[in-house]
C-alpha positions, 0 to 999 in steps of 0.5 A: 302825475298831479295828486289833484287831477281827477280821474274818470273814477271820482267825476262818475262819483261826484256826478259830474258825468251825466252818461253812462259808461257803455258796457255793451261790446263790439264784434267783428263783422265776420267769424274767425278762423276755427281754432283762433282765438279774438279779443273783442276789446272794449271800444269805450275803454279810453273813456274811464281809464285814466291815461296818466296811469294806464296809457292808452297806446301802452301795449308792453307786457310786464317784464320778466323778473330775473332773480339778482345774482353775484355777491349778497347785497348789502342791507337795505337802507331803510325807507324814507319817511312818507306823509300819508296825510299827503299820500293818493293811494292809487289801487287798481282793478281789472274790468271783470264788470260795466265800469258803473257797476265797480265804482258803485261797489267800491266807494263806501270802501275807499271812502272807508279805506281814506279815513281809516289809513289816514291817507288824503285819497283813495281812487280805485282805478281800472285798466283795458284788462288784466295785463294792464294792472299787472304792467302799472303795478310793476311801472308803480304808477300804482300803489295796489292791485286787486287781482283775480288769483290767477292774475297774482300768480301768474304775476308773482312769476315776472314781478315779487308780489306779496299779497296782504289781504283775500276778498271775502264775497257774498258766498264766503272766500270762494266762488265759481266759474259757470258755463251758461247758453241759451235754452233755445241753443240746443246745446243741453250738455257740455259735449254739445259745444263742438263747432260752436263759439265759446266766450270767455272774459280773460286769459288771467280771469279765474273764474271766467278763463283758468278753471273753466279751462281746467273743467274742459280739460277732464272732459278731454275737450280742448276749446282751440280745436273743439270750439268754432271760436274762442274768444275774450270778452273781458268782463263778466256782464259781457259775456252773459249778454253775448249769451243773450245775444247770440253773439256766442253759443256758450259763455263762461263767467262768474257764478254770482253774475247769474246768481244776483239776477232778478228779471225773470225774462232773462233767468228764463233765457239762461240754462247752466251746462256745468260749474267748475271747481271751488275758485279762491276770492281776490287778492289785494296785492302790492310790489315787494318794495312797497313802502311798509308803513303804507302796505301795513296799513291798507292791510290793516284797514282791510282785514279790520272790514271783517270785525267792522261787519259783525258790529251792529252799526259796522261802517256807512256805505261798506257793503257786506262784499267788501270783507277782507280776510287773511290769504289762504297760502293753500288757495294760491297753490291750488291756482298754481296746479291748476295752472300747470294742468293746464299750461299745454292747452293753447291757441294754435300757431297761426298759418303763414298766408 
């Protein structure tokens, strides 16, 4: 791929694309079967992925990892040099939002992170959905992933990852997950979602998938068999307005996709049925074999966002979301049990016709 070839990501950023990325979301004409599962997709996706990174018809999962066996290899040469004034840092990020809405967070960060690593860019580049990160990571067609914890260890299990910073959010280093519907649904309580449509955003999203999940387990509910339907909406703004709607009963998201709301005929709308337990912030990871002088460095230029914000100037155009701390080893083995709770509840086998 050209260094110099924009992506979708920099023209929205210059303003060399007038229209807005549409973030609304198709649905089928009719309903599925009870018990299925439907991923609605985005049908403007092409539109801000960039196909030299993440091919448009690439549909390959990545790969397992086999631990190498046989005699101890020999000691790694070390790595070549690397010009980092001549070094595009590619970082990569799951859709969890309206695509206007990631580049508006992101560029005082990588405009911060370009200056501070040294680098001649860095362009934050999104894919159809989690899997496609994970997958571009292990091609290495990108540098960086920034990922929900779920995402990085469920990713950890097929690829070695290492994860060299954590996301501190608006509300600190954790978050959750929310189960939202309409006031006029008649559904009032968390038992009320038999026989309806149930929407999350991923089946890697934390927040919007893995302990949502894990809350409907200790209330004895399995969503594949309670549930009407399930489906995957895959961003977080998606679901509140299927929500809104009615294009799904209840919604599962992030809690600050309510929390920062401030229409009032929309809050009015939305009622709260329940909130999971505490979720870890996002993990900045990169492959194992990444080149050390530039993991060092992002990781260097992340955690020093969090000094950069206690300053009384900090740095133009970084946002206070836009902290970074050191990884908490005990949130990723908290998403780890959560994950083995959860492993039996799955999709039923489809019929033979």
């Amino acid at each position: 791929m050209a260094e110099d070839q924009p992506t979708y990501s920099e023209l929205m950023t210059r303003g060399e694309l007038d229209g807005e990325v549409p973030d609304d979301v198709s649905y089928p004409t009719e309903q599925g079967d009870a018990g299925t599962s439907t991923d609605f997709g985005d049908p403007d996706a092409s539109e801000y992925r960039d196909p030299t990174i993440f091919p448009v018809d690439d549909d390959e999962a990545p790969g397992v990892y086999v631990p190498p066996t046989g005699p101890e290899p020999k000691p790694a040469a070390p790595p070549p040099p690397i010009r980092l004034a001549q070094k595009v840092v590619m970082i990569g990020r799951p859709p969890y939002m309206n695509v206007k809405g990631m580049l508006q967070q992101v560029k005082g960060l990588t405009d911060y992170l370009r200056k501070e690593m040294g680098v001649k860019n860095v362009r934050m580049v999104t894919a159809k959905d989690y899997a496609s990160v994970l997958s571009a990571l292990e091609r290495g067609t990108i540098d960086f992933a920034w990922l929900g914890p779920t995402a990085f260890v469920l990713g950890n299990e097929k690829i070695p990852l290492l994860a060299i910073a954590q996301a501190k959010r608006r509300t600190g280093p954790k978050y959750y997950g929310v189960f939202i519907t309409r006031k006029d649904s008649g559904i009032l309580g968390i038992e009320d979602i038999k026989g309806r449509t149930i929407g999350f955003v991923d089946p890697e999203s934390a927040s919007g998938y893995l302990f949502p999940l894990y809350y409907l387990k200790r209330a004895k509910i399995n969503p594949y068999t309670y549930c009407r339907q399930v489906v995957f909406l895959q961003k977080h703004d998606a679901v509140l307005n299927a929500v809104l709607t009615r294009k799904v009963d209840v919604g599962v998201c992030l809690d600050d996709t309510i929390e920062t709301i401030k229409d009032r005929r929309i809050l009015d709308q939305i009622m709260v049925l329940g909130k999971t337990d505490q979720v870890p912030s996002d993990i900045v990871a990169c492959r194992a074999d990444c080149h050390p002088v530039l993991r060092d460095r992002l990781q260097a230029a992340l955690l020093k966002t969090t000094t950069l914000a206690k300053t009384a100037t900090g740095t133009p155009g970084l946002a206070p979301i836009m902290e970074f701390l050191p990884v908490n080893e005990a949130d990723l083995a908290r998403v780890r049990e959560v994950i083995k709770a959860t492993r039996d509840i799955k999709p039923p086998t489809p019929r033979r016709p």
